[in-house]
C-alpha positions as semicolon CSV with decimal commas, in nm:
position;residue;x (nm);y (nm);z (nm)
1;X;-2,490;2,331;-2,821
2;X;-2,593;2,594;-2,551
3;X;-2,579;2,317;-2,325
4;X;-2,235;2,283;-2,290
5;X;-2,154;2,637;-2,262
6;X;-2,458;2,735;-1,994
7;X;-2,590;2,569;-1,712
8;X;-2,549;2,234;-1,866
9;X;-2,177;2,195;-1,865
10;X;-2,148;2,272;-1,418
11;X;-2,346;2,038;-1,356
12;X;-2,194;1,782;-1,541
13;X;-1,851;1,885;-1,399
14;X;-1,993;1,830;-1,002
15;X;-2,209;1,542;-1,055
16;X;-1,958;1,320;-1,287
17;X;-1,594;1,423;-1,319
18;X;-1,527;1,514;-0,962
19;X;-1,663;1,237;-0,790
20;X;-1,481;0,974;-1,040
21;X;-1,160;1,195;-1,039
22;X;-1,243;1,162;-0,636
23;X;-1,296;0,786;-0,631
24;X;-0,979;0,738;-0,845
25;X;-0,784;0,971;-0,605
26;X;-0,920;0,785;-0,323
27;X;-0,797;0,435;-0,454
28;X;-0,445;0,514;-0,558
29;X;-0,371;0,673;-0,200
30;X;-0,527;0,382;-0,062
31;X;-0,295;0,106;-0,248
32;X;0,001;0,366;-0,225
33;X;-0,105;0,346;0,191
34;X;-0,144;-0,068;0,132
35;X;0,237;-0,074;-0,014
36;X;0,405;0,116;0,264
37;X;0,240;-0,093;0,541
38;X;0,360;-0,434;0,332
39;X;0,698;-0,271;0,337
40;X;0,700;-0,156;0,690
41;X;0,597;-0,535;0,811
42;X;0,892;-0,727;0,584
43;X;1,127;-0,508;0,735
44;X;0,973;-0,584;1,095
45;X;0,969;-0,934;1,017
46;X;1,330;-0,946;0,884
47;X;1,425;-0,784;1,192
48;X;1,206;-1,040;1,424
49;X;1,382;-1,284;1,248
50;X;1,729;-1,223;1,379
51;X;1,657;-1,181;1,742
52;X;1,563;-1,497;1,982
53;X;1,347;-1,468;2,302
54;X;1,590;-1,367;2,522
55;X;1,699;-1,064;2,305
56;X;1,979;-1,148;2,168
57;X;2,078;-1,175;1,757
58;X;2,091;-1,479;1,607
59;X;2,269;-1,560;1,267
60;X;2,185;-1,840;1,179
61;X;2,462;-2,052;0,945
62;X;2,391;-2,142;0,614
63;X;2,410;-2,546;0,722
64;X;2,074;-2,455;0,996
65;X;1,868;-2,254;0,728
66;X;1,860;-2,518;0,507
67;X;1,793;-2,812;0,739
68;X;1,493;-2,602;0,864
69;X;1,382;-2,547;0,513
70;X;1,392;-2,919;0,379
């Protein structure tokens, strides 16, 4: 029972919880990072979408979209 209460108990704390708490950490900021780059390319595509070559916006009528589509 000493164990947990001396020496026992630090080492447990550096060499387990921290590096899984760390790994965890690591993983959630890394999808979190994943989710705002898949947002920031939808709303650059979106945008793409409405522009031709020459720079200028197309809006397309409902009639073209779906003769493109089928």
């Amino acid at each position: 029972m000493m164990m947990w209460f001396g020496y026992g108990f630090i080492p447990l704390l550096l060499f387990y919880v921290l590096p899984i708490a760390f790994v965890i950490w690591a993983i959630l900021t890394f999808i979190k990072l994943q989710k705002q780059k898949v947002e920031l390319m939808k709303e650059l595509v979106s945008k793409l979408d409405t522009i031709d070559l020459t720079g200028k916006e197309v809006n397309p009528t409902k009639d073209e979209t779906q003769d493109t589509i089928s």
